[in-house]
Rosetta silent file (secondary structure, phi, psi, omega in degrees, C-alpha in Angstrom):
SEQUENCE: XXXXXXXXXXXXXXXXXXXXXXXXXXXXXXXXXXXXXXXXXXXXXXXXXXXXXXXXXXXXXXXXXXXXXXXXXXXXXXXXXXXXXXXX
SCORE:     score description
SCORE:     0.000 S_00000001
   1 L     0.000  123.781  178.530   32.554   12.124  -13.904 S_00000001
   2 L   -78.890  124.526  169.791   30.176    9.402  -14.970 S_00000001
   3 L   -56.638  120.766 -177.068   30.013    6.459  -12.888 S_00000001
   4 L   -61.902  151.589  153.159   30.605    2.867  -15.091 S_00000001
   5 L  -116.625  150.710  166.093   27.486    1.018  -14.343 S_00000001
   6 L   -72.829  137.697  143.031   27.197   -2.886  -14.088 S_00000001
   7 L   -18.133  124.731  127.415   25.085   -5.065  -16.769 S_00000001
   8 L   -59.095   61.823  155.862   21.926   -6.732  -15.194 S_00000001
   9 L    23.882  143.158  159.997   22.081  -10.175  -15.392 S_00000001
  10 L   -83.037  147.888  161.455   19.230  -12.247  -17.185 S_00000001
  11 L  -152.044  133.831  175.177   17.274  -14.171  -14.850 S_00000001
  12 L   -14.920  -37.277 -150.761   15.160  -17.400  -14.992 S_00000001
  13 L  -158.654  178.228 -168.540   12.546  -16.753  -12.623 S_00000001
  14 H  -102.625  -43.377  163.244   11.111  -13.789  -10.547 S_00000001
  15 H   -25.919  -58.723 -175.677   12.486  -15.869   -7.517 S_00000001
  16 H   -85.267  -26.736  173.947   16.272  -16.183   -8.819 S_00000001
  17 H   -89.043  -14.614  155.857   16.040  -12.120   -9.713 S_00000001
  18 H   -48.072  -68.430  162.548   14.434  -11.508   -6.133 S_00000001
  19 H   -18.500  -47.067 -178.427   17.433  -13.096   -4.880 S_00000001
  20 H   -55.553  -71.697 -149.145   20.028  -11.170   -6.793 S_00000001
  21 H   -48.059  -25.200 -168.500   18.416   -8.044   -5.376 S_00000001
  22 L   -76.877  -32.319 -179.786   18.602   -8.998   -2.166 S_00000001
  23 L   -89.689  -63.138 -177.391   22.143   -9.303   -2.201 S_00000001
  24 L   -97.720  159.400 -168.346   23.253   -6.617   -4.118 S_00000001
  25 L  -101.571  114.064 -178.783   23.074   -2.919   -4.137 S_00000001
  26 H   -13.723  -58.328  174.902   21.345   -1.146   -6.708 S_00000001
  27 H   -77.447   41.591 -172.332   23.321    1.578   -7.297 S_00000001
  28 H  -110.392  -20.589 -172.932   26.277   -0.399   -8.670 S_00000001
  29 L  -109.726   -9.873 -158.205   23.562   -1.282  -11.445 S_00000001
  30 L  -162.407  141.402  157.863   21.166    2.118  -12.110 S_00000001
  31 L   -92.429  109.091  162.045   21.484    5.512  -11.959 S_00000001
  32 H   -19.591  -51.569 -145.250   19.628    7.124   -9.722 S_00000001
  33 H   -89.049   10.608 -179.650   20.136   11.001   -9.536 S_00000001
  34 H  -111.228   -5.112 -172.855   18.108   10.248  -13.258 S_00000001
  35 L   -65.722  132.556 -168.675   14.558    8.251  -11.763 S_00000001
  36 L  -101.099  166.696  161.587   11.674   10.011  -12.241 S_00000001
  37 L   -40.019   72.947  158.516    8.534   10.353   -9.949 S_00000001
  38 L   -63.798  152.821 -157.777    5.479    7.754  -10.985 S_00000001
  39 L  -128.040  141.722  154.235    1.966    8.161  -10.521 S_00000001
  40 L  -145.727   74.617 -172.517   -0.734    5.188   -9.888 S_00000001
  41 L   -31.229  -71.006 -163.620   -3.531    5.980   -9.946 S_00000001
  42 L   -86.455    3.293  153.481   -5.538    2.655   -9.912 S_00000001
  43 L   -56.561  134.926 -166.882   -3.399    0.764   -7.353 S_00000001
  44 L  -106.157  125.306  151.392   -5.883   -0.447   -4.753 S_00000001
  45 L   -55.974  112.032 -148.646   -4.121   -0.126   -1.194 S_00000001
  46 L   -50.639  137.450  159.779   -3.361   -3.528    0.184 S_00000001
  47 L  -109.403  139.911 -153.537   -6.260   -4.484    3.102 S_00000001
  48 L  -133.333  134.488 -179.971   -5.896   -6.602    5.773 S_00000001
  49 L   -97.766  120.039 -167.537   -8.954   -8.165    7.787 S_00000001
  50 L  -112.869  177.821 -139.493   -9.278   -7.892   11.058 S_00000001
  51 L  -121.516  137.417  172.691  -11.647   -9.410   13.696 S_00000001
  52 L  -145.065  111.135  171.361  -13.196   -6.258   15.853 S_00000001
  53 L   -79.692  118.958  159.246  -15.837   -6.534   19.047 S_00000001
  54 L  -117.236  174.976 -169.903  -18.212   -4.146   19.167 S_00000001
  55 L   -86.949  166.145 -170.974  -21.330   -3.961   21.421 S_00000001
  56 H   -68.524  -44.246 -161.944  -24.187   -4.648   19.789 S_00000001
  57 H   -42.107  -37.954 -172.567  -25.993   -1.383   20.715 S_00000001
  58 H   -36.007  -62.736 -164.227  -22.825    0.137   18.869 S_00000001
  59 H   -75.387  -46.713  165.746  -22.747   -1.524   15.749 S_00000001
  60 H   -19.128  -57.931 -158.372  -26.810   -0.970   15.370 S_00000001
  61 H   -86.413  -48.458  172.022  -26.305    2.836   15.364 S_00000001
  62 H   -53.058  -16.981 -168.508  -23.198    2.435   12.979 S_00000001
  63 H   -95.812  -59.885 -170.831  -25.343    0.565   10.653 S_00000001
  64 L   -94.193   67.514  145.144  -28.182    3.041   11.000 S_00000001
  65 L  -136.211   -2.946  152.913  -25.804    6.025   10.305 S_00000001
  66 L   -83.937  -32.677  173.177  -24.420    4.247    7.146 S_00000001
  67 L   -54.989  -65.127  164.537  -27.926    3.509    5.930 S_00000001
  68 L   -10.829  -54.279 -178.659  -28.709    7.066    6.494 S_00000001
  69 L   -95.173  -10.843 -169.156  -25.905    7.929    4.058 S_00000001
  70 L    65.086   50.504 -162.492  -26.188    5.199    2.032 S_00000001
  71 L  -145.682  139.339  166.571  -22.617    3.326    2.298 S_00000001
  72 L   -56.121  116.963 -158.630  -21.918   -0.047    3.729 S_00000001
  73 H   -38.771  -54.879 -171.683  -21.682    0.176    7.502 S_00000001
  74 H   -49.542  -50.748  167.547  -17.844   -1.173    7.138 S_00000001
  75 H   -79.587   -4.042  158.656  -16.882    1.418    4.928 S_00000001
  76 H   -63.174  -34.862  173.759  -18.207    4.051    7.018 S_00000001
  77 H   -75.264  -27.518  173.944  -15.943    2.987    9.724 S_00000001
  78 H   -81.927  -43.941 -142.593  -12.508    3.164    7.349 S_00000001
  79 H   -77.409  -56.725  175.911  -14.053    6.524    6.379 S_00000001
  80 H   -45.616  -69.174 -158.404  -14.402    8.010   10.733 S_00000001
  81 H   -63.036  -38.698  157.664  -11.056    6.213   11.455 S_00000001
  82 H   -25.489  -60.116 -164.872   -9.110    8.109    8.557 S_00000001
  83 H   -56.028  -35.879 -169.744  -10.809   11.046    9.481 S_00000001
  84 H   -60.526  -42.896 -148.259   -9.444   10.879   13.445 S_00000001
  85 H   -80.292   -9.323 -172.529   -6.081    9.710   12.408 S_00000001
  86 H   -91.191   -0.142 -170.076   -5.845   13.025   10.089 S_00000001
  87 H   -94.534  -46.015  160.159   -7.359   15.108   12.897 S_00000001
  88 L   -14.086    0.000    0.000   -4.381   13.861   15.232 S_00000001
């Protein structure tokens, strides 16, 4: 037995249809059990910048082990902290 679904409202603004959503529960408007899987590729993960001390001697040797490889010292450091958290 097929479930009636509701209509979806037009809405004004991205604001007044946040709002609906917020209130109400999806599946009274979309069927689910039919939503497929999407892929996105070229979505960039969101990044958020943070303030980090390190001693100087530290950062030197992080610097000359990204030169070494030839990658910006910064992104050497997302690359080491991935790797630990996947070694965990």
């Amino acid at each position: 037995m097929k479930k009636s679904l509701k209509n979806i409202p037009e809405f004004a603004s991205e604001t007044e249809e946040r709002a609906f959503w917020e209130q109400q529960d999806s599946t009274a408007y979309l069927d689910w059990s039919t939503a497929q899987s999407v892929a996105l590729p070229n979505l960039k993960p969101s990044t958020k910048t943070i303030s980090l001390r390190l001693p100087q001697h530290l950062l030197d040797s992080i610097k000359t082990a990204a030169n070494s490889r030839d990658v910006p010292y910064q992104s050497l450091i997302k690359v080491w902290l991935q790797e630990k958290l996947q070694s965990q």
